[in-house]
C-alpha positions in Angstrom: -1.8 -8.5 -24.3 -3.4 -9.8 -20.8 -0.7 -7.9 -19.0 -1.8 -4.8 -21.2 -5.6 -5.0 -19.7 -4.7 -6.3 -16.3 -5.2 -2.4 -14.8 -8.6 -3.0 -16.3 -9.8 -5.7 -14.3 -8.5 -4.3 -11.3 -9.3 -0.8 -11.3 -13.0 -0.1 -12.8 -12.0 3.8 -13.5 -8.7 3.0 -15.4 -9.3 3.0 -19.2 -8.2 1.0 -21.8 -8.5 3.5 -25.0 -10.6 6.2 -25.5 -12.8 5.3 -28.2 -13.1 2.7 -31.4 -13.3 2.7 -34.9 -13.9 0.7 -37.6 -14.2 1.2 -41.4 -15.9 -0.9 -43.8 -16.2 -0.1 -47.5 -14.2 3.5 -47.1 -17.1 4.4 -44.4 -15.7 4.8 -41.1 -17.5 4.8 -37.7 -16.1 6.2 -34.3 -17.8 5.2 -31.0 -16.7 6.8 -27.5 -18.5 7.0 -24.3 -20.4 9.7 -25.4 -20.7 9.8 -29.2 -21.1 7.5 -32.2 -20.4 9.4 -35.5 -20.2 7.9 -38.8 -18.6 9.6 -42.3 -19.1 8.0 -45.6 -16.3 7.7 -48.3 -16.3 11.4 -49.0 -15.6 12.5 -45.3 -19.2 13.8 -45.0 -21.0 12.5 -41.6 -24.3 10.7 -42.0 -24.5 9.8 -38.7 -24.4 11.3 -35.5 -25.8 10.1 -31.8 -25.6 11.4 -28.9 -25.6 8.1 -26.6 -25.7 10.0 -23.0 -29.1 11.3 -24.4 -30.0 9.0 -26.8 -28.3 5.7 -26.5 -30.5 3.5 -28.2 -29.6 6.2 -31.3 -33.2 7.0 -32.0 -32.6 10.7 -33.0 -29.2 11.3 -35.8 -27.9 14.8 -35.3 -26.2 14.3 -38.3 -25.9 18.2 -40.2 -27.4 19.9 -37.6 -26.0 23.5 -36.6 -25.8 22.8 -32.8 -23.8 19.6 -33.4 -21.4 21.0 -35.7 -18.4 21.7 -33.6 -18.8 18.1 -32.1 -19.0 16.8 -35.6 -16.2 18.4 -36.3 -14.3 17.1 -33.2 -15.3 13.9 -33.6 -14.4 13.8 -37.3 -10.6 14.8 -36.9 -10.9 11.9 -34.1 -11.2 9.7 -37.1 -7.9 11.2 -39.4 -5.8 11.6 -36.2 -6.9 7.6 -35.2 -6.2 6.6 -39.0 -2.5 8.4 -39.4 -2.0 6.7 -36.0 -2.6 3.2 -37.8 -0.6 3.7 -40.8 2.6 1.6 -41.1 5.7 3.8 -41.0 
């Protein structure tokens, strides 16, 4: 594990992993440097931020049109991260 992050601590541009999720409840939330996106049990997105605009998450672009295609991104971010997790 400490030999894993070592490149961290000694190069500030290397990076550990590219974003994080978690799930609670069958909701799932995905935070990278740029977006937080969160999809409820169904698969639907409820929340949406923007956090190089916005990053105290005051506006949710959740369903709008001119967030779709990052929505959509960012959502099979979340079922590529999730098959990655499953045990063989």
């Amino acid at each position: 594990f400490a030999r894993s992050l070592c490149p961290l601590f000694q190069d500030s541009k290397c990076q550990h992993r590219q974003d994080a999720i978690s799930e609670i409840d069958g909701e799932i939330m995905l935070l990278n440097k740029e977006w937080k996106i969160a999809i409820n049990r169904d698969g639907l997105t409820y929340m949406l931020f923007d956090l190089n605009d916005d990053p105290e998450e005051h506006e949710n672009l959740a369903g709008r049109h001119k967030t779709k295609a990052i929505d959509d991104t960012l959502r099979l971010r979340i079922l590529e991260r999730l098959q990655q997790s499953q045990l063989p």
